[in-house]
MDAnalysis code that builds the backbone (N, CA, C; Angstrom):
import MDAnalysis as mda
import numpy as np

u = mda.Universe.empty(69, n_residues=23, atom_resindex=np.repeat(np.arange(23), 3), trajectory=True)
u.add_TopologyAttr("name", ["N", "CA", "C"] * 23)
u.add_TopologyAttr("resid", np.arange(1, 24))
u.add_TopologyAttr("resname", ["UNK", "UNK", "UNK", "UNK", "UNK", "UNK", "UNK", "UNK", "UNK", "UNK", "UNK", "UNK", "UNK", "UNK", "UNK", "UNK", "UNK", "UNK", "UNK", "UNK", "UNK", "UNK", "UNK"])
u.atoms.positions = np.array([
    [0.846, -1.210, 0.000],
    [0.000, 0.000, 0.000],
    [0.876, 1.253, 0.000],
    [2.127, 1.433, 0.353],
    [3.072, 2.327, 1.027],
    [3.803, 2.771, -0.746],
    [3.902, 1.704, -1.234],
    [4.754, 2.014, -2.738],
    [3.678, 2.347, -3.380],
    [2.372, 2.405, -3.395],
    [1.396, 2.508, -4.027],
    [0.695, 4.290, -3.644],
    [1.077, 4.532, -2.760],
    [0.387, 5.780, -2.634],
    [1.585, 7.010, -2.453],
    [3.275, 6.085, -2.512],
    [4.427, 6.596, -3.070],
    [4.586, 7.374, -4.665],
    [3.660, 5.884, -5.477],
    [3.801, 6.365, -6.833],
    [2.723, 7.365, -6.965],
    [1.933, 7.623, -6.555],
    [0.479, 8.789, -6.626],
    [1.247, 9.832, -6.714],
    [1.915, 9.820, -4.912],
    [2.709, 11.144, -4.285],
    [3.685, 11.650, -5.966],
    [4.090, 10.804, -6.493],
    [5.671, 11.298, -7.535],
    [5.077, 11.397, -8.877],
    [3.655, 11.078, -9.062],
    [2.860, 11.280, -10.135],
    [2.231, 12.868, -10.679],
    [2.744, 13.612, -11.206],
    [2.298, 14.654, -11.480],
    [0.563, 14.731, -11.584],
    [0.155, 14.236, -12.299],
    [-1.439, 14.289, -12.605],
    [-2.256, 13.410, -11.323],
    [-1.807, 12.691, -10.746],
    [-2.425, 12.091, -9.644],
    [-2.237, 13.039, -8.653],
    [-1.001, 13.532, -8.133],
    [-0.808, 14.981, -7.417],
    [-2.185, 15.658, -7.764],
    [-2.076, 16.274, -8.647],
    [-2.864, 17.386, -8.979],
    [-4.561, 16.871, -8.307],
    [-4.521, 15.279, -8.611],
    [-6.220, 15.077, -8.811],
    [-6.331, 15.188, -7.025],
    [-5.068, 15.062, -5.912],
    [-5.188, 14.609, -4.817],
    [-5.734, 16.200, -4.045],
    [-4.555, 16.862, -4.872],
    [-4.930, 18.558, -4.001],
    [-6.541, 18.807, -4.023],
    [-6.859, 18.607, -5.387],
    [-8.374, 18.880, -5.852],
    [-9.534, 18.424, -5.136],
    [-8.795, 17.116, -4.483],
    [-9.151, 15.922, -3.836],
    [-9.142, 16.895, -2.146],
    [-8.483, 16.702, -1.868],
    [-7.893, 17.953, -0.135],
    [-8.942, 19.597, -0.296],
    [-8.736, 19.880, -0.795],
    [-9.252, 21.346, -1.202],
    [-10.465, 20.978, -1.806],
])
């Protein structure tokens, strides 16, 4: 689960969907 929400974190477009996601 830990390498999996690693690769999100270093993912530009998954980043983006997470802030959108927070906010």
């Amino acid at each position: 689960l830990e390498g999996a929400i690693n690769k999100i974190l270093t993912d530009p477009s998954y980043s983006q969907k997470a802030k959108e996601i927070s906010v």
